[in-house]
TIVO-280891 format. One record per residue (C-alpha): x, y, z; residue in one letter. Coordinates in nm, 3 decimals. Example, Ala and Ser with C-alpha at 12.3 -4.5 7.8 and 13.67 -1.06 7.14 Angstrom:
2
(site (1.230 -0.450 0.780) A)
(site (1.367 -0.106 0.714) S)
// end
This chain:
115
(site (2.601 1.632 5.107) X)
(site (2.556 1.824 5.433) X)
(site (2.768 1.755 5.710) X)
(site (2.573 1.755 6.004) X)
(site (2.900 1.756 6.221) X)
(site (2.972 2.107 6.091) X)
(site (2.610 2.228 6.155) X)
(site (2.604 2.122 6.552) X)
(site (2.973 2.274 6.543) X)
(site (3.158 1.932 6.666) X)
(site (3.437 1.779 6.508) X)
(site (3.327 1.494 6.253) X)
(site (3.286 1.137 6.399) X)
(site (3.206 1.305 6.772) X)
(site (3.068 1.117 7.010) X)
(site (2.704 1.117 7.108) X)
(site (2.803 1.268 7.441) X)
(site (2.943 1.566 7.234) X)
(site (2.670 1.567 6.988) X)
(site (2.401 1.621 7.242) X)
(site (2.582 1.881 7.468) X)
(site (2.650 2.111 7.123) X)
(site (2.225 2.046 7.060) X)
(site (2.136 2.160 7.364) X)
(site (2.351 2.472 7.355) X)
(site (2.253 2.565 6.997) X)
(site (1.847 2.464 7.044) X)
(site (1.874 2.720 7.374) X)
(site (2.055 2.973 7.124) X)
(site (1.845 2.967 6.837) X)
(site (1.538 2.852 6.946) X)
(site (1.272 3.097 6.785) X)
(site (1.034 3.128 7.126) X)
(site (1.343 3.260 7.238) X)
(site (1.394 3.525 6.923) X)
(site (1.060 3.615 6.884) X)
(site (0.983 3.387 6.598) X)
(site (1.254 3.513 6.365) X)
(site (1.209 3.347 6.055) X)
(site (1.589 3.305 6.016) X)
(site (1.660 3.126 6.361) X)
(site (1.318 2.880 6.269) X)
(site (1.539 2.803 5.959) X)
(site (1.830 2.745 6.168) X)
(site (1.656 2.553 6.458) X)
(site (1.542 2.280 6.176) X)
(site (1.893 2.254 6.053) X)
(site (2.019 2.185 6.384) X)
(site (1.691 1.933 6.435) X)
(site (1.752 1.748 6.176) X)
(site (2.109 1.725 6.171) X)
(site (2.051 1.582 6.599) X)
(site (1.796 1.363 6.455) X)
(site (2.047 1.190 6.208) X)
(site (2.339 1.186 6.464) X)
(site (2.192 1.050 6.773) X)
(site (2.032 0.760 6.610) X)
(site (2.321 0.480 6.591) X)
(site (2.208 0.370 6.224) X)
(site (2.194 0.672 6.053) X)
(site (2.474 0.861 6.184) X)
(site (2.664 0.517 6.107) X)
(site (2.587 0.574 5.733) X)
(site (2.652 0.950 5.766) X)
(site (3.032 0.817 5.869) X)
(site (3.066 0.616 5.577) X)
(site (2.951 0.862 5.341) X)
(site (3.135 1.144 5.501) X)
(site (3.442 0.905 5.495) X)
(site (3.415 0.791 5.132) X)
(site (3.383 1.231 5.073) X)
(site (3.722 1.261 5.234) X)
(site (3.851 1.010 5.037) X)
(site (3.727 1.123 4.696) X)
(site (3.837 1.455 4.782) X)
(site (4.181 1.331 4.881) X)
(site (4.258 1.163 4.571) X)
(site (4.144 1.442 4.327) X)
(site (4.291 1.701 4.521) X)
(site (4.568 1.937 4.281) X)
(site (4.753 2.210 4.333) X)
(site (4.551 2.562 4.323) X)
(site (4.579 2.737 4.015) X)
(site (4.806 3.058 4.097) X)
(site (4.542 3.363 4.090) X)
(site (4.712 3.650 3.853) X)
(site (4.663 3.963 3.917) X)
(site (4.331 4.227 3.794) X)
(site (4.559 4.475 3.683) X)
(site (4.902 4.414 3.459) X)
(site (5.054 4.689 3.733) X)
(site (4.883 4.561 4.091) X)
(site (5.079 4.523 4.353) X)
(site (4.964 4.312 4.619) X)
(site (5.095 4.495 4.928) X)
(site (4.870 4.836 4.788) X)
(site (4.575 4.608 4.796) X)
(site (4.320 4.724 5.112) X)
(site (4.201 4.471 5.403) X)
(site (3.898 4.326 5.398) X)
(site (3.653 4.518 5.628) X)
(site (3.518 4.203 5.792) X)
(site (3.685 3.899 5.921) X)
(site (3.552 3.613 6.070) X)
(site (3.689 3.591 6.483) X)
(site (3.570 3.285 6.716) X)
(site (3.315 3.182 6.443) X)
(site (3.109 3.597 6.407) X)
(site (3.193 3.828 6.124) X)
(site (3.342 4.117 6.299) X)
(site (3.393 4.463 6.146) X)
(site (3.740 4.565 6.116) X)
(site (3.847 4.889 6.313) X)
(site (4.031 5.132 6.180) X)
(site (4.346 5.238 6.284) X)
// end
């Protein structure tokens, strides 16, 4: 199930207050008048439109609640511990191991500098 809370960037169960300001601010962002019809921020834009549509009508984004909550809890319950990743190599040690060359910082993938 999508969570539409995670596609307008809110925390889930906002209000409609919050709901609306983070449309506006993405549908200003994204729009595809505004990026020259990009195919990719079209996609986007109807993400982000139907995701408003669902939240600002009381009924719907009522049920969203209840099915996001009932997610939570089925998550909750079946939730174990991680299976400890071994290692690739019988001799790897984990401090040799190189950095990832992209990060994600304030929500962008950023390109690690060198130093």
């Amino acid at each position: 199930m999508e969570n539409h809370y995670q596609t307008l960037g809110v925390e889930n169960f906002a209000s409609f207050d919050e709901i609306k300001i983070a449309y506006k601010k993405l549908a200003k962002k994204l729009h595809p008048d505004v990026n020259d019809g990009d195919k990719f921020f079209e996609k986007k834009f109807q993400e982000i439109q139907i995701a408003y549509d669902n939240l600002s009508d009381s009924l719907r984004k009522e049920l969203h609640d209840k099915i996001l909550k009932n997610s939570f809890q089925i998550t909750d319950s079946n939730l174990k511990a991680p299976a400890k990743e071994e290692p690739k190599y019988a001799n790897s040690n984990p401090m040799m191991k190189r950095p990832p060359t992209h990060f994600y910082e304030k929500g962008r993938l950023v390109k690690r500098r060198r130093m």
